[in-house]
C-alpha angles and dihedrals in degrees: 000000000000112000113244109213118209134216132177092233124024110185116191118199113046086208121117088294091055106037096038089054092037096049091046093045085056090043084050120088096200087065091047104105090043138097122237130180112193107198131197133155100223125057097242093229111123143061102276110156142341131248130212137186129148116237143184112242122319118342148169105304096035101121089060094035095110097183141030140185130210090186135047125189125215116197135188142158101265094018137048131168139167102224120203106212099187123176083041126059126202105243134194133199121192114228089234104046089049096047078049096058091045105042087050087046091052090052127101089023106130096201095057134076136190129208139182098217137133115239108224095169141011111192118184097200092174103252089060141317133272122212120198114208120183091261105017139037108209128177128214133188088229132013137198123193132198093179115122144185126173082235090078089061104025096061088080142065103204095084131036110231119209138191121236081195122172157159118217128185122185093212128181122221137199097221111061091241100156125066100224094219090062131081112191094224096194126339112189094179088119130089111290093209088197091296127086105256138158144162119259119206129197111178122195094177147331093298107025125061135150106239117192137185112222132192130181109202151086108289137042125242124242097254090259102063094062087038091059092042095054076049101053089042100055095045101044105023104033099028095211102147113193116036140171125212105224093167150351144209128188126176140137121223127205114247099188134133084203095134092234079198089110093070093055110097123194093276101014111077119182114213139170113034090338094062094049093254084129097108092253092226108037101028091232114160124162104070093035081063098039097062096035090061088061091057096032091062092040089055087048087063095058092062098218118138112286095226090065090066118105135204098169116122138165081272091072095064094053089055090052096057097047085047086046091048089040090044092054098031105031094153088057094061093100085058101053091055100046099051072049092056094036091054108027134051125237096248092061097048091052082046085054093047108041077057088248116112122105114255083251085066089035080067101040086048097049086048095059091064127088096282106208102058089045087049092052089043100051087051085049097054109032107029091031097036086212134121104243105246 
């Protein structure tokens, strides 16, 4: 019969969820005495993905930010601005340099264990749960899980579930064609095909930047589709003649207001992405994230059951109704944010977004979207109790 071997804290996914509560529950001296695996099936070594968040002055994560702006760029068919968003900066964290800090963090603490293996099963069987990997079965008291599928989201109707889908390519031209202190937020000065799309530029200097194509819908693109429209940008839009592909990132992320609370179970928490702590209408992760692990291990301590803590907010229900409008009316996207970035300042829309704006703002900020699809939707979803079609 194969040996379980048991641990206080398994945590599956060794992503910014992972790392980030693994590496708060070791700093901690209330979780000393006790035993954590942290699990993941790749090794977290390369350069995977990027992370962004804005931020007012140094935080947390600045020694492994490589890149800020000062500046971001909103672009639209019929508006464009440069937008200045002091106090804030525009900051960027590359996916290996951050698995780098943390792993290194994580070595020489006696009371945590990595492992490369693939997880095939989790079981909460009350006294405690039971994870399955394919060459070893381990139990835990508690268990957290990063590990997502849309299924998780797409098998109700409660809730629309989008994509935040995208291609990226750091390229290097030969014309200095970026202006390295400015991040193009969201241009949507390129055909809308039905769909809300826009490019995404990050510039590291005159001649580097990481250029995405982003969509936020329903369904995904075959890869050349995002591949031809990076092409087409970068020669009629940019300009920028020669280029070199020096690497490239691809990913969806899920923008939903669906309460995956009904997945947690009293000792199986989901967290990360699989836990909806992507910001449902923007698809922002990392500081969500960021500022959920803090209460998520206070309320460990506590020992209640994982499944009776709570992240929604009025903030939520915001989200819902711009998923709800974006959901019904996807080809209008590029509208809503431009009537957002032609009323309202960048600094209240990261306040918005951070969750931290006043409900004197919450309203300033509403009323600078297109009234009449929030005002159907709100009826829709609060007087009709139905998802609009």
């Amino acid at each position: 019969m194969e040996k379980i071997i048991h641990f206080d804290y398994i945590i599956i996914g060794a992503g910014a969820a992972g790392l980030m509560l693994a590496s708060t529950l070791v700093k901690d001296d209330f979780f000393s005495n006790t035993s954590i695996l942290l699990l993941d099936r790749d090794a977290k070594s390369s350069n995977d993905r990027t992370w962004c968040f804005w931020e007012k002055g140094e935080g947390s994560f600045e020694s492994i930010v490589s890149k800020t702006w000062n500046h971001i760029y909103f672009g639209s068919e019929n508006f464009s601005k440069d937008y200045s968003i002091a106090p804030y900066q525009y900051k960027m964290v590359r996916g290996a340099d951050f698995y780098k800090a943390y792993f290194d963090a994580l070595k020489g603490k006696s009371n945590i264990t990595f492992q490369q293996e693939e997880v095939a099963e989790i079981v909460d069987i009350g006294s405690k749960v039971t994870v399955t990997t394919h060459r070893s079965t381990y139990s835990a008291s508690k268990v957290f899980s990063s590990s997502f599928d849309y299924k998780m989201a797409t098998h109700q109707k409660k809730y629309p579930v989008l994509q935040q889908h995208f291609l990226g390519w750091t390229v290097k031209t030969e014309k200095p064609v970026f202006n390295p202190d400015q991040a193009t937020y969201m241009d949507f000065s390129i055909p809308q095909k039905g769909n809300t799309r826009f490019m995404y530029i990050l510039p590291f200097s005159k001649n580097e930047a990481l250029v995405e194509y982003t969509l936020f819908s329903k369904n995904r693109l075959p890869k050349e589709a995002y591949e031809d429209a990076i092409i087409y940008y970068l020669k009629n839009h940019l300009k920028c003649g020669t280029y070199n592909i020096t690497e490239t990132e691809q990913g969806s992320i899920p923008m939903t207001s669906y309460d995956f609370s009904e997945h947690h179970t009293e000792n199986i928490r989901y967290i990360g992405t699989a836990g909806g702590w992507a910001k449902p209408s923007t698809g922002y992760t990392f500081m969500s994230t960021a500022k959920k692990i803090p209460v998520l291990v206070d309320f460990i301590k506590t020992g209640k059951p994982l499944n009776t803590l709570s992240f929604k907010n009025r903030f939520w229900f915001y989200d819902l109704l711009f998923l709800d409008v974006l959901a019904k009316h996807n080809d209008q996207g590029h509208k809503i944010f431009e009537s957002l970035f032609k009323k309202s300042d960048p600094q209240l829309i990261f306040r918005f977004l951070d969750e931290k704006s006043s409900f004197r703002e919450d309203i300033d900020f509403i009323l600078s979207c297109p009234k009449k699809m929030f005002i159907e939707a709100f009826f829709n979803r609060v007087f009709k109790r139905k998802r609009p079609s």
